[in-house]
C-alpha positions as CSV (number, residue, x, y, z in Angstrom):
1,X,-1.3,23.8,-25.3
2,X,-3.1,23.6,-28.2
3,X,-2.8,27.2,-29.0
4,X,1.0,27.2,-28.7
5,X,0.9,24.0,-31.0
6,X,-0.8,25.9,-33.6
7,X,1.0,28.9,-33.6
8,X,4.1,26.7,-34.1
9,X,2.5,25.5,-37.4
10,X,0.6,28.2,-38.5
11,X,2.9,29.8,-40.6
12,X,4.3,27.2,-42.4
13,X,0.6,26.0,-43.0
14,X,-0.5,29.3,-44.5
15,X,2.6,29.1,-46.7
16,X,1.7,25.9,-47.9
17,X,-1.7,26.6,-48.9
18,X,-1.2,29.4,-50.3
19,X,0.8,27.6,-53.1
20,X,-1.9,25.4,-53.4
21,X,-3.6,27.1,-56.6
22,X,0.0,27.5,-58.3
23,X,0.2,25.5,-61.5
24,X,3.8,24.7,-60.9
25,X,4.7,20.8,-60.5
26,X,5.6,20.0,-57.2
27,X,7.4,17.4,-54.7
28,X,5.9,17.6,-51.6
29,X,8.7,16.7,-48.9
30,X,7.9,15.1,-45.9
31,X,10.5,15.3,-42.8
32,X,9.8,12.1,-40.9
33,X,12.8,12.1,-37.7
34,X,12.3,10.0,-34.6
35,X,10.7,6.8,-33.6
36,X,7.4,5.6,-36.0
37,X,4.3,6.1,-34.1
38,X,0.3,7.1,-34.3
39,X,1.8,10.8,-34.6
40,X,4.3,9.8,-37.8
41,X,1.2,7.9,-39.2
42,X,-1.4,10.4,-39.1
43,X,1.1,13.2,-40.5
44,X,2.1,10.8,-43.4
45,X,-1.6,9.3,-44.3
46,X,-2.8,13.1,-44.4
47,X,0.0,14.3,-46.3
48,X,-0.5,11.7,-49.0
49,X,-3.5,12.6,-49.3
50,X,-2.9,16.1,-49.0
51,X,0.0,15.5,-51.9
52,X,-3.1,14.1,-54.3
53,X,-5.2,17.0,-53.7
54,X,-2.6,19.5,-55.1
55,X,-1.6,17.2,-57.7
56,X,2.0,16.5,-56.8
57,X,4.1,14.8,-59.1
58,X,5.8,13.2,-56.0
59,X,6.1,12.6,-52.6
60,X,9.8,12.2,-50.9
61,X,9.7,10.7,-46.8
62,X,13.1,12.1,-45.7
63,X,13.0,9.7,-43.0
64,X,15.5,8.9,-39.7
65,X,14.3,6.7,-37.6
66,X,15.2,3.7,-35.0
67,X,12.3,2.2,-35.6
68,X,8.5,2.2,-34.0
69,X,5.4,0.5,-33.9
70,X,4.6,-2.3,-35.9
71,X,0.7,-1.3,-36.3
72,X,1.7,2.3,-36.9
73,X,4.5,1.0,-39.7
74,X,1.6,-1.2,-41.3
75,X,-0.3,2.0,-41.6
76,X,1.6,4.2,-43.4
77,X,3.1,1.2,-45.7
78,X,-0.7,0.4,-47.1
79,X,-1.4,4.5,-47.2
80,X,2.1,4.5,-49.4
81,X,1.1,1.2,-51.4
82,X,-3.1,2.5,-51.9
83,X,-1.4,6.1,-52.9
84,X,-2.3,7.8,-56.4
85,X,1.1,10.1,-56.3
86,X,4.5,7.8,-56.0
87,X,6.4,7.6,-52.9
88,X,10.1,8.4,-52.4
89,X,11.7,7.4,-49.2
90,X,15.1,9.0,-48.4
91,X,16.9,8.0,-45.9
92,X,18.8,11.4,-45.0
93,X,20.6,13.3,-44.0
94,X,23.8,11.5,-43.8
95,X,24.5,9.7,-40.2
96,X,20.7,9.3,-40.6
97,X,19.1,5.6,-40.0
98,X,16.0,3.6,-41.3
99,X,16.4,0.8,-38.8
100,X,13.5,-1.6,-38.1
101,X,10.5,-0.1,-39.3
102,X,12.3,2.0,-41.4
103,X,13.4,-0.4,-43.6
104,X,9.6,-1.6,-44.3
105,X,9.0,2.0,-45.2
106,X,11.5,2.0,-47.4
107,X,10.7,-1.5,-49.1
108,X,7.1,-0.2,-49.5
109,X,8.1,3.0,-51.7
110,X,8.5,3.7,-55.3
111,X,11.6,4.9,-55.3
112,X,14.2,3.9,-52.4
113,X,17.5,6.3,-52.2
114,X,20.1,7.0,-48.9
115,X,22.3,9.1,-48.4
116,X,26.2,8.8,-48.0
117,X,27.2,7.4,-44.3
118,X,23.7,6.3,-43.7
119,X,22.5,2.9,-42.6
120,X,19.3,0.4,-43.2
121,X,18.6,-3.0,-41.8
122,X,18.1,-4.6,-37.9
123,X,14.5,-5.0,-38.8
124,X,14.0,-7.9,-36.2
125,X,10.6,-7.6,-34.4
126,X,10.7,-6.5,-30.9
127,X,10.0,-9.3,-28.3
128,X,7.0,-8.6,-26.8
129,X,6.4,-12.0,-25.4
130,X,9.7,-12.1,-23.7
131,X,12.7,-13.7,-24.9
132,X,14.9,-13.2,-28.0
133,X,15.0,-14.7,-31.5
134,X,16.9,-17.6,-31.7
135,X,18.7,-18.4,-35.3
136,X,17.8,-21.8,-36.6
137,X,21.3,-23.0,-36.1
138,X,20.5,-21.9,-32.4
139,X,17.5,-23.2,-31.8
140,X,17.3,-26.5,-30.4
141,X,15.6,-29.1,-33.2
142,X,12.5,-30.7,-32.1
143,X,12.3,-34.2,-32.3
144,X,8.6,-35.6,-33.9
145,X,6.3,-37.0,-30.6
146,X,7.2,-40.1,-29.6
147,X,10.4,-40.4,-31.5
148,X,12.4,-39.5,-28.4
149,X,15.6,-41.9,-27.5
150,X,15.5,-43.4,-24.2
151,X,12.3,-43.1,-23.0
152,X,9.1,-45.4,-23.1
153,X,5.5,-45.1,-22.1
154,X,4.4,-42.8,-19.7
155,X,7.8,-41.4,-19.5
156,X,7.4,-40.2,-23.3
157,X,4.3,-39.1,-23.2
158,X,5.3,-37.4,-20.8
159,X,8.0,-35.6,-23.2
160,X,6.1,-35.2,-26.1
161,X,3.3,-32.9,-24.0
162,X,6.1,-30.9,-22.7
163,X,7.4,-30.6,-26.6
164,X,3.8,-30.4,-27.5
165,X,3.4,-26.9,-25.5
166,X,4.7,-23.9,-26.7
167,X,7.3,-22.5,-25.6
168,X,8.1,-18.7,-25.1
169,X,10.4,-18.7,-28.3
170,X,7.6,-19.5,-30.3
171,X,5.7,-16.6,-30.2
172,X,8.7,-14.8,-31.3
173,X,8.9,-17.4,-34.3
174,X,6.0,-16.1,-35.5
175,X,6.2,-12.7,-35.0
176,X,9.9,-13.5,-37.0
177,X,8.3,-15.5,-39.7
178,X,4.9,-13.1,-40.0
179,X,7.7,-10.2,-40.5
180,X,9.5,-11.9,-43.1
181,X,6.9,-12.6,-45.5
182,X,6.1,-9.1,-45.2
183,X,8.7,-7.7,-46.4
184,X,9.6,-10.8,-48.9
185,X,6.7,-9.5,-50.2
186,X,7.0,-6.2,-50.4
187,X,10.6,-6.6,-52.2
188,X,8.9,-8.4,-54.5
189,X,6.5,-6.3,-55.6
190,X,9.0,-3.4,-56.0
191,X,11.4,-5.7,-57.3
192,X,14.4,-5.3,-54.6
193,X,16.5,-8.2,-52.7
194,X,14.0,-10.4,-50.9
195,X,17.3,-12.5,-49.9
196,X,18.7,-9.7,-47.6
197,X,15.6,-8.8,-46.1
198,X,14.9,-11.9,-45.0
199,X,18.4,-11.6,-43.3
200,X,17.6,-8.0,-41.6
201,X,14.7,-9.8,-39.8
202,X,16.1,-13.0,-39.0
203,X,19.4,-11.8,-38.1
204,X,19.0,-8.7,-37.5
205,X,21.6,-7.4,-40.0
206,X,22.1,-3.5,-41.1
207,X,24.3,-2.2,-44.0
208,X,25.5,0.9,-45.3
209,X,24.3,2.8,-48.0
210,X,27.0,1.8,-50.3
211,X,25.8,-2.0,-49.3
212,X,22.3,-1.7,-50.1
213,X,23.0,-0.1,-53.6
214,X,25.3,-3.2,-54.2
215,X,22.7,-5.6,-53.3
216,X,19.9,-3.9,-54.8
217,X,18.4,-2.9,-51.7
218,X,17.6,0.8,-52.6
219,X,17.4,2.4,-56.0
220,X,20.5,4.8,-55.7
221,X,22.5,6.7,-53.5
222,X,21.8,11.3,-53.3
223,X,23.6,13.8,-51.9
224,X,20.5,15.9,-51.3
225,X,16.8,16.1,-52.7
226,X,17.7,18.3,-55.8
227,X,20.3,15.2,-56.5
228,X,16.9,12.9,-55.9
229,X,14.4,14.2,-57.9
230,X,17.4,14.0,-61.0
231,X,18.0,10.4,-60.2
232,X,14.8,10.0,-60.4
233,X,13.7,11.8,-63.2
234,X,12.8,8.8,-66.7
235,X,12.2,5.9,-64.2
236,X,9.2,3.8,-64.2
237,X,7.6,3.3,-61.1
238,X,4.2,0.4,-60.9
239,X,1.2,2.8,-58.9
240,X,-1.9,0.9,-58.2
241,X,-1.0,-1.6,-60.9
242,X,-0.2,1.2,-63.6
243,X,3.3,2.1,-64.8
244,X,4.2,6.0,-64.9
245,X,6.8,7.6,-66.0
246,X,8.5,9.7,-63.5
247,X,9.1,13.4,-64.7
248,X,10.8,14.8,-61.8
249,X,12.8,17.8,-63.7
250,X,12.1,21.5,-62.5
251,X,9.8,20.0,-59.9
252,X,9.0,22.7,-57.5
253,X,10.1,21.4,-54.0
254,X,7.7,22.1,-51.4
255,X,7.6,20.9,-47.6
256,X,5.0,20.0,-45.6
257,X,5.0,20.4,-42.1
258,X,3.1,18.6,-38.8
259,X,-0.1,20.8,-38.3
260,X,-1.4,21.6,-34.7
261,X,-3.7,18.1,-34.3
262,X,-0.3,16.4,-35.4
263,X,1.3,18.3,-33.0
264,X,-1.1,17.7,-30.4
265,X,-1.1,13.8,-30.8
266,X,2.7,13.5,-31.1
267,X,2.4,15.3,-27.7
268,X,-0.2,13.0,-25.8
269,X,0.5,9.7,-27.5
270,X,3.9,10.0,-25.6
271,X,3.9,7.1,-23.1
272,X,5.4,9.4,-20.7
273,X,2.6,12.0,-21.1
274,X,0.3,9.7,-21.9
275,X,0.9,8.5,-17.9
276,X,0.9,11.5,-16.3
277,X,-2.4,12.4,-17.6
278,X,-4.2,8.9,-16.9
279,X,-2.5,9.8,-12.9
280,X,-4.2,13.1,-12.9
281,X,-7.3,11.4,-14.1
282,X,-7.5,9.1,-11.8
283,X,-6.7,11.3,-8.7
284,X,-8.8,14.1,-9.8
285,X,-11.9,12.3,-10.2
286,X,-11.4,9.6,-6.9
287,X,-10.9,13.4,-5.3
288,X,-14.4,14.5,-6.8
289,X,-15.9,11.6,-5.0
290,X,-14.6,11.9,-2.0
291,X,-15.4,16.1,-1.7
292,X,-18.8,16.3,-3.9
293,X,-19.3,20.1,-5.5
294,X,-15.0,20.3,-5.5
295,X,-15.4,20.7,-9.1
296,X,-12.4,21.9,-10.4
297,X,-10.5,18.0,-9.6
298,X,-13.3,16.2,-11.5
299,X,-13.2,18.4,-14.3
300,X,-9.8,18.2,-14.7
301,X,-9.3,14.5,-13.9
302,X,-12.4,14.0,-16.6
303,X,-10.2,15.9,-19.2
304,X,-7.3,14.6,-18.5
305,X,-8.5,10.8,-18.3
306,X,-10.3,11.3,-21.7
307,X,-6.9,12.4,-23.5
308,X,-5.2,9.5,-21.4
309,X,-7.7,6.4,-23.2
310,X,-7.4,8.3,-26.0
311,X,-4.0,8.3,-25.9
312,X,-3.8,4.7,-24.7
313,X,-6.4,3.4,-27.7
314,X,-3.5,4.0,-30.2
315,X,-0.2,2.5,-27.9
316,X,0.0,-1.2,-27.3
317,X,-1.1,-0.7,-23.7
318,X,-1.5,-3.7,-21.3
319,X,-4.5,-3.7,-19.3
320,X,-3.4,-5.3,-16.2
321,X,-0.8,-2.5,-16.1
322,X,-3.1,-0.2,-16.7
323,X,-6.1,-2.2,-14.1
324,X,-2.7,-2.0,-11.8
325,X,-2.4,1.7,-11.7
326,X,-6.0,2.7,-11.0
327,X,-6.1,0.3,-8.0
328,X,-2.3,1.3,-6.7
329,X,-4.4,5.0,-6.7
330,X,-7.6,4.0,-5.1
331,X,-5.6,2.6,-2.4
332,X,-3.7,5.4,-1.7
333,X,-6.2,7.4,-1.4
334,X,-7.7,4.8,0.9
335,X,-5.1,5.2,3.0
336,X,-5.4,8.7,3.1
337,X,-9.2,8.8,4.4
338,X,-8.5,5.4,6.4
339,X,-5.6,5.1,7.7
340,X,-4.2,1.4,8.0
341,X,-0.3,2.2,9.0
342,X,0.7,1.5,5.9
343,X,-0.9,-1.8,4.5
344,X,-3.2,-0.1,1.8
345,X,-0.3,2.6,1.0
346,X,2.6,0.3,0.6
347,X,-0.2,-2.0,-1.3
348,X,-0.7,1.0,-3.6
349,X,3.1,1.9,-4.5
350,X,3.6,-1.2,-5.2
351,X,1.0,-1.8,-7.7
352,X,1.9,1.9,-9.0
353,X,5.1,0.8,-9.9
354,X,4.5,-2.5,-11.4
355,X,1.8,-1.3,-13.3
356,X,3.9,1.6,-14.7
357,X,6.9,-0.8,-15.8
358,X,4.3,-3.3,-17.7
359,X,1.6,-0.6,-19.0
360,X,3.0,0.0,-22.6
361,X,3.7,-3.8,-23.8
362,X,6.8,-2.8,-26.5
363,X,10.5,-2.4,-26.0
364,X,10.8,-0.1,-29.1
365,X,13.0,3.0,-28.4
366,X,10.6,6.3,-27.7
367,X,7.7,4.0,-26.4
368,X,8.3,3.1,-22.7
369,X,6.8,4.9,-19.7
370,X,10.2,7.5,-18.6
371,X,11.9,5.0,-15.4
372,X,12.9,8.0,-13.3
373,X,9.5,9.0,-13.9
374,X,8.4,6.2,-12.0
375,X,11.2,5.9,-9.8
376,X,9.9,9.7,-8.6
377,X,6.4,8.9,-8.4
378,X,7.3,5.9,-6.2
379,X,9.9,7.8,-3.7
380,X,7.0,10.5,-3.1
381,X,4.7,8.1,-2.5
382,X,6.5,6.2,-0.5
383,X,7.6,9.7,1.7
384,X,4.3,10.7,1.6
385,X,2.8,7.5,3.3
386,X,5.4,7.5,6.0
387,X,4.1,11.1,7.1
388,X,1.0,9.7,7.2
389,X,2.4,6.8,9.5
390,X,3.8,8.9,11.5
391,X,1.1,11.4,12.3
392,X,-1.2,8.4,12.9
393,X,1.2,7.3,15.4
394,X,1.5,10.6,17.1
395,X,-2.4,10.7,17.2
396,X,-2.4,7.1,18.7
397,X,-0.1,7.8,21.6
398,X,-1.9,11.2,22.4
399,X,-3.8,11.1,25.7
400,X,-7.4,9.9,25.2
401,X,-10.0,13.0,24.9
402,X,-13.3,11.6,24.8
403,X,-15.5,10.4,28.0
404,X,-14.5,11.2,32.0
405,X,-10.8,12.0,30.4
406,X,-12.5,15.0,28.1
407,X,-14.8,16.5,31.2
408,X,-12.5,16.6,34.2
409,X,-11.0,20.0,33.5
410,X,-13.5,21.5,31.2
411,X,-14.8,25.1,32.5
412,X,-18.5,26.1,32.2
413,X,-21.0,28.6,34.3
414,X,-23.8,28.0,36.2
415,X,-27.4,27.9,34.6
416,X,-28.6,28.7,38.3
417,X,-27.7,29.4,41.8
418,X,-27.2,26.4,44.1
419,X,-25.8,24.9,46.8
420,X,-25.8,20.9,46.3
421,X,-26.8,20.4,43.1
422,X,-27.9,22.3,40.4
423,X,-27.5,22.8,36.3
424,X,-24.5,23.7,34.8
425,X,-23.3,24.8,30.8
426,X,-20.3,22.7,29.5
427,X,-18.9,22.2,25.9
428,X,-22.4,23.5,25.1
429,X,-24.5,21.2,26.6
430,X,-26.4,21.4,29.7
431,X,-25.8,19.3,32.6
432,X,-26.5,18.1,35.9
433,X,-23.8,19.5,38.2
434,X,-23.2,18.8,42.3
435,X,-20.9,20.9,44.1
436,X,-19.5,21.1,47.5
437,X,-19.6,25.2,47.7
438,X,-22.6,27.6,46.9
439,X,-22.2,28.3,43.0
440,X,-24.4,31.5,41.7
441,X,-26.1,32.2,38.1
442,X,-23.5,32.5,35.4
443,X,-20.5,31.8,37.5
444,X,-17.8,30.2,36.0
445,X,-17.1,26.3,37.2
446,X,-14.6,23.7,36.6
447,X,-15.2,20.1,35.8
448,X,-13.7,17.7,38.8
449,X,-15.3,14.3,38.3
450,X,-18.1,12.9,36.6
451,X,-20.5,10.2,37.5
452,X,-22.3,8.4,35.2
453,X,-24.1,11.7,33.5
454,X,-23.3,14.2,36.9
455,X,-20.7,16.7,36.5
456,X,-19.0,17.2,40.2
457,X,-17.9,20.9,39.6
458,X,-16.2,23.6,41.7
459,X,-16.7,27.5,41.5
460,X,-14.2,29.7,40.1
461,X,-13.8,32.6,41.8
462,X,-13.8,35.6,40.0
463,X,-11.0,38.4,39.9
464,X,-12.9,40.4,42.8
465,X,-13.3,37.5,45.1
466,X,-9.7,37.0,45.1
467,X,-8.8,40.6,45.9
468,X,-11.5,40.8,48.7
469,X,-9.5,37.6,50.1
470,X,-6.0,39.2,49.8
C-alpha cells in the first residue's frame, strides 16, 4: 500500500522539487477538498513550512470542506497564524463550501476570497455530549437558588440542587461560548465581522459569497487563482506582528500535492479503516495465543493493531467503545474454543456492535465508523455463532462414545491362544479378555460386554472358516 501511495505522488513530488532552485516568485497552492482531519493538518503544517523553505511569496488553501475536527482545525489555524509566508484561503471552486471548520480557516488567513455560488458559515460545534444548542431565546432562564416561587424549605432546596447540577445543554454552552471567542478573536485580529461570526456559531447561520463580501466577511470575491493573486497584489497583510506588502504580480503558480506519508495517514486515520485494522489486530493476536508458533496471525494482528492505536491516538476515540470491542472479540473467540450455546457469542456481538456505534466520539461528516460496516460484521457474527450452536447441538444429541458404549463393538486380535480367558489387543491397548469359544494368537475378536476392566469377546472367524462351514 505504501508503494502504490508513493507512486501516486511521486511524480508530482519530483516536479515540485525540481523547481525548488528556480529564482522565480512563486504561490504555492494547496488543494484542501473533504472533511478537516489529522491527514489535512499534517499536509497543510508541512506545506507551510515547505512554502518558507522555497521562499514563496504566498500560500493560497483552495479549500471545500463540510467541516472536521476541532483539534485538527486548531492545528492548522496556529500553523497559518505562526507562518513566516501569508496565507490565502479560497474557497473554490464555485458550488464549493467552507462550512464549520472551514470558516475558522478562513478567519485565520491573510487574505480571505470565495468564489461565485460558494458558501461560508454553520460553524456551530458538533454535540459531542449529546443534545443540541439551544438559542438563548430557547433556553429556559434559570432562576438564582432559592428565589423559586412556590416552594419553601426542603422543597426548595430541593430545586435549587437540581438547578445547581448541570445539565446536558451545558456542556454544549461551553463548547458554543469557547467557539465563539475563538473566532471573535480571530476576526479581530484580521479585522473582519466578529458580529456575524458570532451568529455562524450560535445560530448556525451560512451565507453566500456575495453575503460575506457585503458584510466584510472575506476580503473579495475571484473567478480563479490568476484573478486572486491580482486582487491581491498592493494589500497589506499583519505576519507575525509585521505589515508586508503583498506583491503578487507574475507570481509563478506552483501546486503542491499530498506526499505518500500524507497519503498513507489520510488512508489509516479513516474511522472505517482505522476499525477494520484494530479487528484484525485483535483477532490475529487472541489467534497467536491460542495456536503458539502460528506466526503469520500474530504478526499481522501486531501490525495491524500498531497502525490501528496509531490511528486511534489522532481521532477522538472513546475508550469504552474501544474497551467494548476487544472484549466483544475475546468472547467470541471464547465461544469458539468453549462452547456456551450462545451466551459468550451473543455477549460478544453485542458489545461489537455497541462499541463500534460509540468508538469515534464526533458527529462530524467523514468521521464515523461506516454503519453497514457494522451492520455486516454483526450479521456474520451472528450466522457464525448459530453454526456453532448448531453443531454443538448435533454433538450433544450424538450417542455417547466413551466407556461400555465405546468397547461393545470394537474389533481386536488375540495376544494369545485361549479358551476361557486370555489377553486381547483393542484400540491399542491390551486387555483382559474372557470368551466363551477357543480364540487362537492373532485372531481377530469382537467386543461384547465389558466388566469392570474385562473385555467379554467373541472370535471372528476368518474367510476360510466360513467356506469350510458352507
Amino acid at each position: 500500500m505504501v508503494l502504490v501511495l508513493w507512486a501516486r505522488t511521486s511524480a508530482g513530488q519530483d516536479e515540485t522539487d525540481a523547481s525548488v532552485g528556480q529564482p522565480d516568485r512563486t504561490a504555492v497552492v494547496l488543494d484542501v477538498q473533504g472533511p478537516i482531519g489529522p491527514a489535512t493538518r499534517d499536509f497543510i503544517t508541512r506545506s507551510l513550512e515547505s512554502a518558507d523553505e522555497r521562499n514563496a511569496a504566498l500560500v493560497i488553501i483552495r479549500l471545500d470542506t463540510p467541516g472536521g475536527l476541532d483539534a485538527s482545525t486548531r492545528d492548522i489555524i496556529k500553523a497559518i497564524l505562526n507562518s513566516p509566508v501569508p496565507v490565502a484561503t479560497f474557497v473554490a471552486p464555485e458550488g464549493g463550501r467552507a462550512a464549520s471548520a472551514g470558516t475558522y480557516i478562513v478567519y485565520a488567513s491573510h487574505i480571505a476570497a470565495m468564489s461565485p455560488a460558494t458558501n461560508i458559515g454553520a460553524a456551530t460545534p458538533v454535540a459531542i455530549v449529546g443534545g443540541s444548542p439551544q438559542s438563548p431565546k430557547d433556553s429556559p432562564l434559570q432562576k438564582p437558588a432559592g428565589d423559586s416561587e412556590g416552594t419553601t424549605g426542603e422543597e426548595g432546596e430541593k430545586k435549587d440542587e437540581k438547578q445547581a447540577a448541570p445539565a446536558p445543554d451545558a456542556m454544549m454552552r461551553k463548547a458554543v461560548n469557547d467557539s465563539v471567542a475563538y473566532l471573535r478573536g480571530l476576526a479581530e485580529m484580521r479585522g473582519r465581522n466578529a458580529d456575524w461570526a458570532e451568529l455562524a456559531v450560535r445560530e448556525a447561520d451560512s451565507i453566500t459569497s456575495e453575503k460575506a463580501l457585503e458584510l466584510g466577511v472575506i476580503d473579495f470575491i475571484a473567478e480563479n487563482i490568476g484573478d486572486l493573486l491580482r486582487q491581491a497584489d498592493g494589500r497589506v497583510v499583519d505576519v507575525n506582528d509585521v505589515e508586508q506588502t503583498l506583491d503578487t504580480e507574475g507570481l509563478v503558480i506552483q501546486r503542491l500535492e499530498p506526499d505518500w506519508r500524507s497519503e498513507l495517514l489520510a488512508v489509516i486515520t479513516s474511522p472505517t479503516i482505522a476499525y477494520i485494522l484494530l479487528l484484525i489486530g485483535v483477532y490475529g493476536l487472541i489467534l497467536e495465543g491460542y495456536n503458539p508458533g502460528a506466526v503469520v496471525p500474530g504478526v499481522v494482528g501486531a501490525i495491524c493493531l500498531l497502525m490501528a492505536l496509531y490511528a486511534f491516538q489522532m481521532l477522538p476515540v472513546n475508550y469504552a467503545g474501544l474497551a467494548l470491542i476487544v472484549l466483544g472479540v475475546i468472547l467470541m473467540i471464547a465461544e469458539v474454543m468453549a462452547p456456551s450455546f450462545g451466551a459468550l457469542g451473543f455477549g460478544g456481538i453485542i458489545a461489537i456492535v455497541v462499541g463500534s456505534i460509540i468508538l469515534i466520539d464526533t458527529d462530524v461528516p467523514g468521521f464515523v465508523v461506516s454503519r453497514p460496516l457494522i451492520g455486516s460484521i454483526a450479521t456474520l457474527g451472528s450466522l457464525g455463532l448459530m453454526a456453532i450452536i448448531w453443531f454443538a447441538v448435533r454433538a450433544r444429541q450424538r450417542p455417547v462414545v466413551a466407556g461400555r458404549e465405546q468397547m461393545v463393538g470394537a474389533s481386536g486380535f488375540a495376544l494369545q491362544n485361549f479358551e476361557e480367558e486370555g489377553e486381547v489387543f483393542v484400540h491399542s491397548e491390551r486387555w483382559t479378555a474372557i470368551t466363551n469359544a477357543p480364540v487362537r494368537k492373532d485372531q481377530a475378536v469382537e467386543v461384547t460386554g465389558l466388566d469392570g476392566l474385562i473385555l467379554t469377546v467373541r472370535p471372528v472367524p476368518d474367510d476360510s472358516e466360513e467356506h469350510e462351514d458352507v
